[in-house]
C-alpha positions as CSV (number, residue, x, y, z in Angstrom):
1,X,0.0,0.0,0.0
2,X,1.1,3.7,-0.3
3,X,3.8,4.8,2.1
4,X,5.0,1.7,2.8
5,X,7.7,0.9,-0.1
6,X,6.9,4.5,-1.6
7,X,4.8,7.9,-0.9
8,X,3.9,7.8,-4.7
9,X,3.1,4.4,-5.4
10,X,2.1,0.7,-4.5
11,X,1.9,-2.8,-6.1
12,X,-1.1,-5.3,-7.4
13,X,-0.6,-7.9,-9.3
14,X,-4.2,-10.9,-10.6
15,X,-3.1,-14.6,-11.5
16,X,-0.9,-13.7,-14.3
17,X,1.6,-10.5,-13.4
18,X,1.8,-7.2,-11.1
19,X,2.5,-4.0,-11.6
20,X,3.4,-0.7,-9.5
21,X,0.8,2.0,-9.7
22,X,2.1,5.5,-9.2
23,X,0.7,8.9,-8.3
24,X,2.9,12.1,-8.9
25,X,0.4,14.0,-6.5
26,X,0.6,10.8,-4.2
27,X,-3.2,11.1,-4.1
28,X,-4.5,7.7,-3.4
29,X,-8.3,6.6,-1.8
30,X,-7.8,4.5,1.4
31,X,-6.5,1.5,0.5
32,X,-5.4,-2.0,2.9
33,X,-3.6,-4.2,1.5
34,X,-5.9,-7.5,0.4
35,X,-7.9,-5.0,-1.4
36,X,-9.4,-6.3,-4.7
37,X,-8.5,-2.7,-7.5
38,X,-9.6,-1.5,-10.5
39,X,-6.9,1.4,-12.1
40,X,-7.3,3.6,-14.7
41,X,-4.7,4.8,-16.0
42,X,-1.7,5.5,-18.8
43,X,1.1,3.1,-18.5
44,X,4.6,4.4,-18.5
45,X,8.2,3.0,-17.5
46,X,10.7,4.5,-15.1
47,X,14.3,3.4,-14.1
48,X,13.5,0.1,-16.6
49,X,9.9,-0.8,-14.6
50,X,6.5,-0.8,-15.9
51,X,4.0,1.4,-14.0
52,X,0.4,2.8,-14.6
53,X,0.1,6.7,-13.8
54,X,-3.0,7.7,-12.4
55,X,-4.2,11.3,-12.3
56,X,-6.3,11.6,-8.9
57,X,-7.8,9.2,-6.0
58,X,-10.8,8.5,-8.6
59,X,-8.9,6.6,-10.7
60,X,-8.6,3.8,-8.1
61,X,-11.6,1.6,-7.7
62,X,-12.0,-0.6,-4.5
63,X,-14.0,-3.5,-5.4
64,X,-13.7,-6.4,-2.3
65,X,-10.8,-6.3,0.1
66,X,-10.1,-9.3,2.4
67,X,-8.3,-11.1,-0.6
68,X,-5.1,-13.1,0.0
69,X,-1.9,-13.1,-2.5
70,X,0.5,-16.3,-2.0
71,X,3.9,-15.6,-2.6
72,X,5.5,-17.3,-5.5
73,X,8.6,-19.1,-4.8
74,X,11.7,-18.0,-6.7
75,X,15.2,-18.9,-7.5
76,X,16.0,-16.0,-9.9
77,X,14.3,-12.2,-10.8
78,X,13.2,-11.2,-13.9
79,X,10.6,-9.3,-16.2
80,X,8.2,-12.4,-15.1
81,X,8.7,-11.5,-11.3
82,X,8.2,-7.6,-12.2
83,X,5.4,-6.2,-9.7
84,X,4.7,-9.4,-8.2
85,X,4.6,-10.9,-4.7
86,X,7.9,-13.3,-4.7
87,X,9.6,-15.7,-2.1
88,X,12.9,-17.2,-2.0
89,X,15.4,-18.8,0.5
90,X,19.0,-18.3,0.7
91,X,22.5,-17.3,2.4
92,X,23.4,-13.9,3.1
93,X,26.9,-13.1,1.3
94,X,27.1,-10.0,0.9
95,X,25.7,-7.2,3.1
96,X,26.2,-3.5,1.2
97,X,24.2,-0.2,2.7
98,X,20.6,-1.7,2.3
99,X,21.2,-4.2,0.1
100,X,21.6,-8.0,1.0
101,X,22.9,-10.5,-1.8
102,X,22.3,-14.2,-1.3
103,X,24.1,-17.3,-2.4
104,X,21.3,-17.6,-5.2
105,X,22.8,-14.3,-6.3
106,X,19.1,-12.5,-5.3
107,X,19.2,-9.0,-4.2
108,X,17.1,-8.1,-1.1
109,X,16.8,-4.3,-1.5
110,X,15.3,-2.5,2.3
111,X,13.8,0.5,2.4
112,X,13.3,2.6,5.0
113,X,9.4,3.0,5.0
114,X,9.3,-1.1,5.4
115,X,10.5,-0.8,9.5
116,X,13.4,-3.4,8.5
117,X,16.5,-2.8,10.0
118,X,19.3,-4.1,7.8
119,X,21.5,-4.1,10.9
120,X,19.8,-7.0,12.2
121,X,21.0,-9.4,9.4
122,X,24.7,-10.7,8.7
123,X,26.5,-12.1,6.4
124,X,26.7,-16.1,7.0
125,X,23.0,-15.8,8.0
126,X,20.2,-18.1,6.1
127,X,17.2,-16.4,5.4
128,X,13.8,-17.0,3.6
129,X,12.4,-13.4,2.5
130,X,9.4,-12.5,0.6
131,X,8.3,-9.1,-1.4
132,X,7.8,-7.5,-4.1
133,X,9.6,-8.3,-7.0
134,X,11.0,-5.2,-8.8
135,X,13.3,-3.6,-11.5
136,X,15.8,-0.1,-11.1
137,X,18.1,0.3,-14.1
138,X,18.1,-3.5,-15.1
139,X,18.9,-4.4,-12.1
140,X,15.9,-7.0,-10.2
141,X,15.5,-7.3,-6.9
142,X,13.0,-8.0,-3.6
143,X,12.1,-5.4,-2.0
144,X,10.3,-6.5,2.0
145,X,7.4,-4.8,2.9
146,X,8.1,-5.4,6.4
147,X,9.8,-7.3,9.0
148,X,7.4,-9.9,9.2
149,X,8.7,-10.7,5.4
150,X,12.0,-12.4,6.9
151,X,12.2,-15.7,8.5
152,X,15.8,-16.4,9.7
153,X,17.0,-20.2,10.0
154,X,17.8,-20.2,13.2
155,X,19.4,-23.4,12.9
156,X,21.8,-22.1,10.6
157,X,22.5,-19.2,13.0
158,X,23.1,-21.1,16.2
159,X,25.4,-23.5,14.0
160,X,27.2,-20.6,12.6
161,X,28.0,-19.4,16.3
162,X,29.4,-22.5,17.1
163,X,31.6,-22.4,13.8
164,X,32.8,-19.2,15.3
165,X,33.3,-21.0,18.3
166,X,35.4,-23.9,16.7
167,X,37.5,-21.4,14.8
168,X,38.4,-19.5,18.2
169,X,39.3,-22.3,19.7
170,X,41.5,-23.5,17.4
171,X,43.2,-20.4,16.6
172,X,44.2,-19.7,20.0
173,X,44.7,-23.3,20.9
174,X,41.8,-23.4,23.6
175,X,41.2,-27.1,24.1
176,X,38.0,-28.8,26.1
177,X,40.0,-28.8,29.3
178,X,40.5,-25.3,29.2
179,X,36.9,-24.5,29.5
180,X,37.1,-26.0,33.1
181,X,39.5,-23.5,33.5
182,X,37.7,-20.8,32.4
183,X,35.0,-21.6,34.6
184,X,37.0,-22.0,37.6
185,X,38.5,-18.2,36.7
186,X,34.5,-16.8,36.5
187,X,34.3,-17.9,39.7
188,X,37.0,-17.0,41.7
189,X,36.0,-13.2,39.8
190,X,32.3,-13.7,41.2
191,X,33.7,-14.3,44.6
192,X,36.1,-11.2,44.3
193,X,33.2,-8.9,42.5
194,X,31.0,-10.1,45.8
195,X,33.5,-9.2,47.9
196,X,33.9,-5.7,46.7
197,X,30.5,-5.0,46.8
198,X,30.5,-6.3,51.0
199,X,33.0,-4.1,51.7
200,X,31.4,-0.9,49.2
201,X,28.0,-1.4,51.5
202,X,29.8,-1.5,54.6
203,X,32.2,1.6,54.0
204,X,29.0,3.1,53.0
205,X,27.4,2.4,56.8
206,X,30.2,3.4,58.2
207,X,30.0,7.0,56.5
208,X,26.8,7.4,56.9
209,X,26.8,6.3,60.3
210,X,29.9,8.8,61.3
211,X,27.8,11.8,59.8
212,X,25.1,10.7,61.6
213,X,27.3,10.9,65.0
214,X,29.0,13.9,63.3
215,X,25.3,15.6,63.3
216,X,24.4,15.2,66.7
217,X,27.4,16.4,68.7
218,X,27.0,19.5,66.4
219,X,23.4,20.1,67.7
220,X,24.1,19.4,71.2
């Protein structure tokens, strides 16, 4: 819907393709998405995409609303994915401004009006994504329409971490018998931390208690 990849436009797509639909003025009725559309229009293309203008909130017709699009599972972009609501799986190799590239060699483009915070994703990562499918310049990708659009593999993730793990280990020569160790060093640090904090509390008291004593022989 409007405002949510763009201020000027949106997507709909029926059984066979989708399309953006823009507005210069960005004047659009109310419109959820699920809502069934009929557009009026001229159709025009800008940065390689295909795109109906439409002059004023008139030319958009609501018709039903309550309808549900099914992504369409992907492995590659193209003119056939153009407008349309696409899914695809993949790893994250690359991770440039707000673009992610997978191992599938898919862009994920984010924009800022979708709430996604490209920050929360990192290279090594599996993800399945879904969007819309579009064009800039010959160059396809997904764009999410929100967070809700990513699923992360969290199976992947937690076995990444422990590759991470394994490589740390092994390049500073940490073997299973030094992770006794390591505990036994967290403890003894607990038992310091806890003694520091006894004798803080009780230096405290004492202060408070010789200002205190301080106080009355002043008064009296």
């Amino acid at each position: 819907v409007p405002g949510v990849l763009s201020t000027q436009s949106f997507y709909i797509q029926d059984d066979e393709a989708g399309i953006k639909i823009y507005s210069s003025k960005k004047d659009f009725p109310d419109l959820q998405e699920g809502n069934l559309v009929r557009v009026t229009g001229e159709t025009s293309e800008a940065y390689g995409e295909k795109r109906i203008n439409t002059s004023s909130a008139t030319d958009i017709l609501v018709e039903d609303s309550g309808k549900i699009v099914e992504a369409v599972f992907v492995d590659e972009l193209g003119e056939d994915t153009e407008g349309k609501l696409v899914q695809t799986t993949g790893e994250i190799i690359d991770k440039t401004g707000s673009y992610l590239t997978l191992d599938n060699e898919i862009l994920i483009y984010i924009k800022s009006g979708s709430g996604v915070d490209v920050s929360d994703f990192e290279v090594g990562e599996k993800i399945s994504v879904q969007g819309i499918g579009s064009e800039y310049n010959g160059k396809y990708r997904i764009l999410p329409r929100s967070p809700e659009d990513f699923v992360k593999d969290e199976v992947s993730t937690q076995a990444q971490e422990e590759s991470f793990v394994a490589q740390a280990k092994e390049k500073y020569n940490l073997s299973s018998s030094s992770d006794a160790q390591e505990k036994s060093i967290v403890r003894i640090l607990m038992s310091i931390v806890f003694i520091l904090v006894l004798a803080i509390a009780w230096f405290v008291r004492e202060k408070i208690k010789s200002r205190n004593t301080d106080a009355n022989d002043f008064h009296g």
